[in-house]
N, C-alpha and C positions, 0 to 999 in steps of 0.2 A: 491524518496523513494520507496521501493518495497511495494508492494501492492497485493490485496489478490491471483490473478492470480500470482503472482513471487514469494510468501511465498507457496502456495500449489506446485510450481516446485520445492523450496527446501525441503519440506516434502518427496516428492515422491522420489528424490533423496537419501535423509537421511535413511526413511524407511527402503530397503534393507543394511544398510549400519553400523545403531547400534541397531534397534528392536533387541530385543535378547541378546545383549552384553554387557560385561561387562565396565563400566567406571572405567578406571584405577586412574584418577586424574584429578582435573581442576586444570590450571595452568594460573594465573592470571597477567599481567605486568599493565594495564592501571590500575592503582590505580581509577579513573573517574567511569568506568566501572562496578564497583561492589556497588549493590543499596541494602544489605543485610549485617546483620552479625547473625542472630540468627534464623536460627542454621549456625555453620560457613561454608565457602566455603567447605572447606575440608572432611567434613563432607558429600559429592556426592560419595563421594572415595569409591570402592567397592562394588557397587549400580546397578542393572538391571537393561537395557532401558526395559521399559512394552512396551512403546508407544510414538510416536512425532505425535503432531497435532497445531492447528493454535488459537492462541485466539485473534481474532483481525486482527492486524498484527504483532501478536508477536510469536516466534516460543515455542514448550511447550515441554521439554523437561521430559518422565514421569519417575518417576526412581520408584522401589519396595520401600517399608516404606513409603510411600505416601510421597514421598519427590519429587519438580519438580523445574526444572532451566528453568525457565523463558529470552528468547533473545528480545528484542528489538532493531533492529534494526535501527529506527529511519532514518533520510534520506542519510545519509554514511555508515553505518555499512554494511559489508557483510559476508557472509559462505566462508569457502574454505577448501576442503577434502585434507589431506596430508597423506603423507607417514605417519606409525605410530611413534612416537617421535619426529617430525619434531619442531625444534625451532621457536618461536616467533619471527619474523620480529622485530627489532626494529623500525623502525616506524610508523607503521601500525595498528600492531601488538597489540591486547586488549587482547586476552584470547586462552587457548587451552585446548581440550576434551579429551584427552587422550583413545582412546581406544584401546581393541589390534590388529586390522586388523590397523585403520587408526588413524588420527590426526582431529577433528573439529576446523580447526583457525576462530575465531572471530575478524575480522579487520576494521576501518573505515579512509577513507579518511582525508583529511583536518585536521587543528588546532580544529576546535571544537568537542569537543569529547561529545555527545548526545547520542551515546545508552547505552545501559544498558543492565546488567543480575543481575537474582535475583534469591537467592536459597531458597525454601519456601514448608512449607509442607501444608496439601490438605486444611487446613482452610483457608488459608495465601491463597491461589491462586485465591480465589471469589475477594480482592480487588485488584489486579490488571487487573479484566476485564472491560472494561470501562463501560460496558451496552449494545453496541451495538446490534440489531439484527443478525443475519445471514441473507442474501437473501433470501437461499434458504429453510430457515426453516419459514420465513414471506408470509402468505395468505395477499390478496387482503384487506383485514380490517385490518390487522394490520401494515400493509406496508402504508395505509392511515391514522389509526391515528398516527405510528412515524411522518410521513410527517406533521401530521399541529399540533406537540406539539409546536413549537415555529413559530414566523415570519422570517423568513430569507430568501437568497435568495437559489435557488437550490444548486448550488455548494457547497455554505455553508452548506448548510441540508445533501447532499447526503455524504459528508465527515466529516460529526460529529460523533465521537466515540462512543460517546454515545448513538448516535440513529440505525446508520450503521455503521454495524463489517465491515473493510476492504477497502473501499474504501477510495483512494485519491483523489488529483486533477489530476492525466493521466487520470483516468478510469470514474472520475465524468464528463472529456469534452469527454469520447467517448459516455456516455449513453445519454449525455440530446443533443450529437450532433446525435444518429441514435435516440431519440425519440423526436427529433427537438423541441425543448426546447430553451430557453433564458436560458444561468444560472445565469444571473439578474432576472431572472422570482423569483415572492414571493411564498414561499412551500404553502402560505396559500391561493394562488389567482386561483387554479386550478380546470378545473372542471372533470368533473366524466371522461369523457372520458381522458383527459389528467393525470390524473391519472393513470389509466389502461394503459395506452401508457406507462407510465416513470414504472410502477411495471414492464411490462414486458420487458422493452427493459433493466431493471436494470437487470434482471434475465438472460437475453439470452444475456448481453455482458459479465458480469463477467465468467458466464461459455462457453460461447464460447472462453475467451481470457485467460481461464484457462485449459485449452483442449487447445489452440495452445503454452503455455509456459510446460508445461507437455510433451507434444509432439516433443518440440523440445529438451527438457534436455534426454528424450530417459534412455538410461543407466548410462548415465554421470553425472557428476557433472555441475551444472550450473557454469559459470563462468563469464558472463559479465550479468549480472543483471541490470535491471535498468526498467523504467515505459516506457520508450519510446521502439517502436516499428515500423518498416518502412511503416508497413501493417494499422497504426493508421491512423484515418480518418481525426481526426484533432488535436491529441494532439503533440507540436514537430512541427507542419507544418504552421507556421504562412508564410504568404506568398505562401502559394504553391497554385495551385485549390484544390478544395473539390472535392473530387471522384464523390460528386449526383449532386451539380449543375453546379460547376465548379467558382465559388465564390472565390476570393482569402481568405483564413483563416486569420480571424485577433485577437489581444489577447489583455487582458486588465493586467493591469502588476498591482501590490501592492506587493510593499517591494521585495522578493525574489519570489511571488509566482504567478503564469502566469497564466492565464486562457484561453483556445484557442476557438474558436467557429468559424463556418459557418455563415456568414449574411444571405445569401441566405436559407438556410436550417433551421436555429432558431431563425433570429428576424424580419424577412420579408423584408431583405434588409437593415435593418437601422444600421449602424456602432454604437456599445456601446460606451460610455464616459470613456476615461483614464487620469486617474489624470497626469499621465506625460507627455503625451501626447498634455491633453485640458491646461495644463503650456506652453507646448513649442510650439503649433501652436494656441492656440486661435481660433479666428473666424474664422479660415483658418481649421481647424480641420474637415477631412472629414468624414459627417453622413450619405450617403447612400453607395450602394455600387458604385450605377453611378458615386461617388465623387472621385471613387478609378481608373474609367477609364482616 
């Protein structure tokens, strides 16, 4: 799923691209896709871009009349800048922007069809923000009491909508892995110092890994998108070493959703518990890292 570093490189991209211009039409095929009817799609037609910015991880598309097209991406959708008029994919293919330099295709992968656009004017646009903070708008006090509104464990905390704008799970195993962190660790069992670690290492990875997708899209349009990155420390890398201790990366899996971590770096050595895992080996199942030599 793109995440708040891969949505600020299609902002930046986009900026230069319709701030300013005119929306000719949206033109909709995935029937799925459209989570709005009042006021109707149609009704974007002939509309100023003011401005594109980020809510969440959703792209905000601002038109004059306080009217705004809301993208959700969700974990297959993606952008793609075309020629102007360019036809919709059949099957891919969810939606087009119609403007008069270029084409904005809205497309997502796979049979399940999960994201979303919504046309909505400026009342309508408060409920579809989940809550979430921004990082980088959150002081040290407030970044502490999101962190102990509920029990959970970090990964789960640092990817709640509603508490933090933007983050997933790629960018949730790179912070709590450079602020050496368990993301079994409870939000609520932390103390001052490890706090302070996770506020700043939350701050200085989302904008460091937003500074390097910015930097690579340059002029261009992004076009392979995705959370993984080769320069990741441990997200993507189960089995590789860890760049700091050299640990092999190991990951705790539930349902589709992978979590990666350092032994060495965040639980002091000790291999986490994987429900598929502790099924298929049992007592055989190895808990330190020594169990992995």
């Amino acid at each position: 799923m793109p995440e708040l570093p891969e949505i600020e490189a299609y902002l930046h991209a986009l900026r230069p691209r319709i701030v300013g211009s005119r929306l000719i039409r949206v033109r909709v095929r995935g029937v799925s896709v459209l989570r709005t009817y009042d006021p109707p799609i149609d009704a974007a037609a002939d509309h100023m871009v003011i401005d594109v910015r980020r809510l969440g991880k959703r792209v905000v598309i601002d038109l004059d009349g306080h009217l705004h097209l809301v993208i959700h991406l969700m974990v297959a959708g993606r952008l793609k800048w075309l020629s102007a008029g360019s036809t919709i994919p059949g099957r891919n293919g969810l939606a087009a922007f119609d403007f008069t330099d270029g084409t904005l295709l809205l497309t997502e992968a796979g049979s399940r069809r999960r994201a979303s656009l919504h046309l909505v004017d400026t009342d309508a646009l408060t409920g579809l923000d989940p809550g979430g903070a921004e990082l980088a708008d959150l002081d040290l006090d407030g970044f502490t009491e999101r962190l102990g509104r509920e029990r959970h464990t970090l990964k789960r905390t640092l990817t709640d909508p509603h508490l933090f704008a933007g983050i997933g799970g790629a960018f949730a195993d790179e912070i709590l892995w450079a602020a050496g962190l368990s993301p079994t660790q409870m939000s609520t069992n932390l103390g001052e110092d490890q706090i302070k670690r996770l506020f700043d290492t939350t701050r200085t990875t989302l904008a460091r890994w937003t500074n390097i997708r910015v930097t690579e899209t340059g002029d261009r349009f992004p076009t392979k998108v995705t959370a993984f990155h080769p320069d990741m420390g441990v997200h993507g890398k189960f089995g590789e070493p860890c760049p700091t201790c050299g640990a092999k990366v190991q990951r705790i899996v539930h349902g589709k959703r992978e979590t990666n971590y350092c032994p060495g770096c965040q639980t002091g050595g000790r291999i986490l518990a994987d429900r598929a895992l502790s099924r298929l080996l049992k007592n055989d199942r190895p808990r330190t890292v020594e169990d992995l030599e």
